[in-house]
C-alpha positions as CSV (number, residue, x, y, z in Angstrom):
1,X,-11.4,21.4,13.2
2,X,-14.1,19.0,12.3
3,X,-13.4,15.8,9.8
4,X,-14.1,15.6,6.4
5,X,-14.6,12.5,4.2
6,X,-15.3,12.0,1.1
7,X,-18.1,9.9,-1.3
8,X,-17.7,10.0,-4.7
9,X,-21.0,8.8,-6.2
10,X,-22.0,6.9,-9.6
11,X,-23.6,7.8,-11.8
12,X,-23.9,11.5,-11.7
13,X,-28.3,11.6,-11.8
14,X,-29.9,10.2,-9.4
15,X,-30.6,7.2,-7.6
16,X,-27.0,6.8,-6.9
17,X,-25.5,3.2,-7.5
18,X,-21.9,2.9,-6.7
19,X,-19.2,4.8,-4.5
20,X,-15.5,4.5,-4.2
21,X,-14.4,3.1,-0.7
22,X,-10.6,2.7,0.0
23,X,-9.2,0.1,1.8
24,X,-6.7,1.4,4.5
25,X,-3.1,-0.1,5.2
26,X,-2.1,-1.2,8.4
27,X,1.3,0.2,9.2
28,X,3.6,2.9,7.3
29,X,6.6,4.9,7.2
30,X,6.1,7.3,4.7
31,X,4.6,10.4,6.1
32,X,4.8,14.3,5.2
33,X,6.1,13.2,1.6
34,X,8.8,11.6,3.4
35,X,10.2,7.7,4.5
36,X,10.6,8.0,8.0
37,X,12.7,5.6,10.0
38,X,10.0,4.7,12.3
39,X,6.8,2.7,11.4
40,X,3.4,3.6,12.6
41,X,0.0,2.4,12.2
42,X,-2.5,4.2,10.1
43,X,-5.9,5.8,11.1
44,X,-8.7,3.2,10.8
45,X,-5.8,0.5,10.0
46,X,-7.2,-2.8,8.3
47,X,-11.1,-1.0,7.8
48,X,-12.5,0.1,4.8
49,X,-13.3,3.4,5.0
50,X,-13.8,7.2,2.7
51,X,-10.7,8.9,2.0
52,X,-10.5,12.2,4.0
53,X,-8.9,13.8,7.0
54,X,-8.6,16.7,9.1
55,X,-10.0,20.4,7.7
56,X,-7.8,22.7,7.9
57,X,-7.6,26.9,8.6
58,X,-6.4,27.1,4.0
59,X,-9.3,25.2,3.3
60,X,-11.1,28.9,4.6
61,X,-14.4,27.1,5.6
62,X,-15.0,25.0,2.5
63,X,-16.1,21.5,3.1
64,X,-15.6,20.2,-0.6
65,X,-12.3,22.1,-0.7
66,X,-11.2,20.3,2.3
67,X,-12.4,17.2,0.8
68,X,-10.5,18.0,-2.7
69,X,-6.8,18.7,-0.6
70,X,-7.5,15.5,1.4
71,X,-8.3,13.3,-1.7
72,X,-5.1,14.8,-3.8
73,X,-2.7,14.0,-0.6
74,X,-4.0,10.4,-0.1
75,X,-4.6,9.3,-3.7
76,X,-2.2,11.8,-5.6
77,X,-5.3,12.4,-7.9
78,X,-6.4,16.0,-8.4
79,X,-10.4,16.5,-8.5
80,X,-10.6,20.0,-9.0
81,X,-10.8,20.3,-12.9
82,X,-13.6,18.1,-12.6
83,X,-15.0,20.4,-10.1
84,X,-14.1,24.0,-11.1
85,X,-16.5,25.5,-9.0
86,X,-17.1,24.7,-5.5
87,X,-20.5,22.8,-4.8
88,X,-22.4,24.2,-1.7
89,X,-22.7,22.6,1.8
90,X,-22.3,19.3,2.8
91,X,-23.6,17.0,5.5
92,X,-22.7,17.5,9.0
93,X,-22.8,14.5,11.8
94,X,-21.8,14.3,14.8
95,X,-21.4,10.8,17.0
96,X,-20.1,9.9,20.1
97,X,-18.4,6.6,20.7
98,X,-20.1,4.1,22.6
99,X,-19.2,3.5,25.7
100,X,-17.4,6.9,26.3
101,X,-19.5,10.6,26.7
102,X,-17.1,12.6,26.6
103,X,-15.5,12.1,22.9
104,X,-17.3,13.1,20.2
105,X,-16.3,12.5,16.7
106,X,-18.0,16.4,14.2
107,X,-17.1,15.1,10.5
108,X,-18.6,16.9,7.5
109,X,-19.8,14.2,4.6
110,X,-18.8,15.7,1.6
111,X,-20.7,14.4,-2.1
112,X,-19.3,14.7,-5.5
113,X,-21.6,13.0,-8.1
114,X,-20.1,11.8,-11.2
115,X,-20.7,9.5,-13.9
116,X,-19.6,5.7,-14.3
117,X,-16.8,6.3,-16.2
118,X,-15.3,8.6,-14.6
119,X,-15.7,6.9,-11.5
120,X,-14.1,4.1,-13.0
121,X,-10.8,5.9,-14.2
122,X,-10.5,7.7,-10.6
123,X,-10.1,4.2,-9.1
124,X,-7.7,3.5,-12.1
125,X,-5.6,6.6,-11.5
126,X,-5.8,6.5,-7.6
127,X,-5.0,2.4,-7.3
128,X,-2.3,3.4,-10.0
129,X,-0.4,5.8,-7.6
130,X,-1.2,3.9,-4.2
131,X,0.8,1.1,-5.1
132,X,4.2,0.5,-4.0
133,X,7.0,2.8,-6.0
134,X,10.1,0.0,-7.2
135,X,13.4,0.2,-8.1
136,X,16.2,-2.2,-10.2
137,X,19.0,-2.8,-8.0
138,X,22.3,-4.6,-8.9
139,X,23.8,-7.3,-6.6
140,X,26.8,-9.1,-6.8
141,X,26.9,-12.9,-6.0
142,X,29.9,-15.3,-5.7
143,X,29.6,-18.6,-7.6
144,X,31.5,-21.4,-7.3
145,X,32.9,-22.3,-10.6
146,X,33.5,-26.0,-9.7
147,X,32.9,-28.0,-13.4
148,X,32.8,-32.0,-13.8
149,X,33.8,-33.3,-17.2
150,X,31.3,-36.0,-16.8
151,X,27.8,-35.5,-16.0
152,X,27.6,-36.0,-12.3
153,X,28.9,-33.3,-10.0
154,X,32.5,-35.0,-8.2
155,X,34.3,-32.5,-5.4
156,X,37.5,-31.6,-6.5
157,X,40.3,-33.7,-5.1
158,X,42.6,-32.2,-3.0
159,X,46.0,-32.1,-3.3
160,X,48.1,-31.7,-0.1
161,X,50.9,-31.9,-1.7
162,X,53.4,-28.8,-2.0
163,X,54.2,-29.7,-5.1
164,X,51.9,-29.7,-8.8
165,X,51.2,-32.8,-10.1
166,X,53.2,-33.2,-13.1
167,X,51.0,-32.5,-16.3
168,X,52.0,-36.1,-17.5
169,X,51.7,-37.8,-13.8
170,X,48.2,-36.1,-13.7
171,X,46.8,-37.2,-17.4
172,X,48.0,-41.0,-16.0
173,X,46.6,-40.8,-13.1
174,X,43.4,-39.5,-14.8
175,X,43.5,-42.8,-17.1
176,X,43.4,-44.9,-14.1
177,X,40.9,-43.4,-12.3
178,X,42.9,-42.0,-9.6
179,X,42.3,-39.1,-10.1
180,X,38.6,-37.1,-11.0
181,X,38.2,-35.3,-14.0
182,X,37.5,-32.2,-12.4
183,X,38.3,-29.2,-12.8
184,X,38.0,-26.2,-9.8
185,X,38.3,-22.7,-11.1
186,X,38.6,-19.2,-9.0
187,X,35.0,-18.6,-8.0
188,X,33.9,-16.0,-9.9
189,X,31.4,-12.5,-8.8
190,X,28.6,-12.1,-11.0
191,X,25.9,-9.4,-11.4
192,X,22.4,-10.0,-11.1
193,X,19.4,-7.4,-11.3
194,X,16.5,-7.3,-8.7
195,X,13.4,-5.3,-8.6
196,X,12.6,-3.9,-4.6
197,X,10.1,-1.6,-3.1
198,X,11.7,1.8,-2.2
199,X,8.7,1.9,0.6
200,X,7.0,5.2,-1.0
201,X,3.7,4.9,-3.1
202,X,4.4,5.7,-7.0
203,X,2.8,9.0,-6.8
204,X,5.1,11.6,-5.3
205,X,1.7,13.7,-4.9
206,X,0.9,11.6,-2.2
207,X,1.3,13.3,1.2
208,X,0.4,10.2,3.7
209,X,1.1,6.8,2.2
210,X,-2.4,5.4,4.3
211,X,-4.8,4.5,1.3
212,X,-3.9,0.5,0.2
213,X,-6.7,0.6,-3.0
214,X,-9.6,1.7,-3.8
215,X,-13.2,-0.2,-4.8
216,X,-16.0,0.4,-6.6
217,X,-18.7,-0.9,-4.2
218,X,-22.6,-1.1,-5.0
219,X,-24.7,0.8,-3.0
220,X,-26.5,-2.5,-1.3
221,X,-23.2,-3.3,-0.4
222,X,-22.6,-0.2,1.3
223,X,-23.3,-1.3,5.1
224,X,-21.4,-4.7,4.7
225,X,-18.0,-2.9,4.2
226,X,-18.3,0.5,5.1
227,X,-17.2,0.4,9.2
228,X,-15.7,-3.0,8.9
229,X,-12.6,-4.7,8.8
230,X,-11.5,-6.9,5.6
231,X,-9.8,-9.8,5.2
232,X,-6.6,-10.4,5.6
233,X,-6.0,-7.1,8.3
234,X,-2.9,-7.9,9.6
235,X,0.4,-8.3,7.3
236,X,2.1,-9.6,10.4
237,X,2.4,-10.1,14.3
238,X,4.4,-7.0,14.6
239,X,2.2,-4.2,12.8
240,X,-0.9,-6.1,15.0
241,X,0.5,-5.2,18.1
242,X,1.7,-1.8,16.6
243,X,-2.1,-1.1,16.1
244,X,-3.5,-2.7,19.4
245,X,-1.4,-0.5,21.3
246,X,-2.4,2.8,19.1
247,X,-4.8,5.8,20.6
248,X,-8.1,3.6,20.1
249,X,-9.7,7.1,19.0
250,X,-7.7,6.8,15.7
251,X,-8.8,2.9,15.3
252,X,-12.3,3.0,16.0
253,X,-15.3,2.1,12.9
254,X,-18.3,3.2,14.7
255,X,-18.6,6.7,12.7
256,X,-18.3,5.4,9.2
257,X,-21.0,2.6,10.2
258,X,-22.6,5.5,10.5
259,X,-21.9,7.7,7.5
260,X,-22.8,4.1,5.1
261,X,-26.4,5.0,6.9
262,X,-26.4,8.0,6.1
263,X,-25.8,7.5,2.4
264,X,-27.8,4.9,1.8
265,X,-30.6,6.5,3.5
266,X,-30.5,10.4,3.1
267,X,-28.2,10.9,-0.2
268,X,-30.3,10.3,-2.5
């Protein structure tokens, strides 16, 4: 099955001005609706890119349907009451990497045209339910409960003695300065609250957690960010290597150099 992607366009008459391009995450363990206990790299990891994926037999030949189920399960944000009705076609490409003849990459390029504002609260909702889901969890901590009765902080004598020190003994010795006016209690537990990522996004609509945010970029723009990597890629050594080591089919930014081409040239 080929690869669909998908530009949604601002505003909805034409000349277009502005698309939403997501930025992709680097590593993840939420897959298939589900935290795995493995950690992977994403498709495209660190690149910007259009938010899309396979096409599958249930999308029965539609390229905008395709486009619709993709968008939902990255972005947990459902298009189709804005689209009711299924537009018609959509622009097939085909590229083969450089370098290799024998792989070539069939994606469909699939166009929804909408207005400004809507645009705008799609990136709203969709950056909304990308980000990391959090949860309050209660800790316990154990405190020493050491207390001067002066203002700087003494350690507590201690007594190796088997026997107490005489309530009157101690006072005396206290008077004389033999003794510090501390006093060492039990330590004592205390709770504390702490706010965590579960390592889900907040939408449970989302299928694969790959999709980081998602930008409104101007047209002109287009070429410098569409097929190239932003800044900062990697969130550490380990998910770097995790992603130098990946299929390089699934890492490469040659095709959506491409599609930014395409759109700024032939979608008019």
């Amino acid at each position: 099955m080929a690869q669909v992607y998908l530009a949604i366009l601002a505003p909805a008459a034409a000349p277009w001005t502005h698309v939403l391009l997501a930025k992709k995450r680097v590593t993840n363990r939420f897959w298939e609706r589900q935290l795995k206990n493995y950690t992977e790299p994403v498709n495209q990891a660190g690149q910007w890119a259009l938010p899309g994926g396979k096409q599958d037999a249930e999308d029965q030949g539609s390229v905008h349907k395709a486009a619709k189920r993709e968008f939902l399960e990255e972005t947990g944000v459902d298009l189709q009451p804005y689209y009711p009705t299924q537009p018609g076609g959509g622009v097939l490409e085909e590229h083969a990497f450089s370098g290799d003849k024998t792989t070539t990459i069939r994606f469909w390029l699939a166009v929804f045209r909408v207005s400004a504002e809507l645009q705008t609260n799609i990136q709203i909702q969709v950056n909304t339910n990308v980000a990391p889901a959090t949860k309050s969890v209660t800790r316990q901590t154990q405190v020493s409960m050491t207390t001067p009765s002066n203002a700087g902080i003494s350690k507590p004598t201690i007594n190796r003695s088997k026997m107490p020190i005489p309530a009157h003994l101690k006072a005396k010795m206290i008077r004389e300065g033999k003794l510090p006016q501390t006093e060492t209690k039990v330590p004592e537990r205390h709770n504390y609250t702490e706010v965590v990522q579960t390592g889900s996004p907040f939408s449970s609509q989302i299928k694969d957690w790959e999709l980081g945010s998602l930008d409104i970029v101007s047209r002109v723009d287009v070429g410098n960010r569409l097929g190239v990597y932003y800044m900062p890629v990697w969130a550490s050594e380990d998910e770097e290597n995790l992603v130098k080591t990946a299929n390089p089919t699934t890492q490469s930014i040659t095709w959506y150099a491409m599609m930014a081409t395409h759109l700024n040239k032939s979608v008019t």
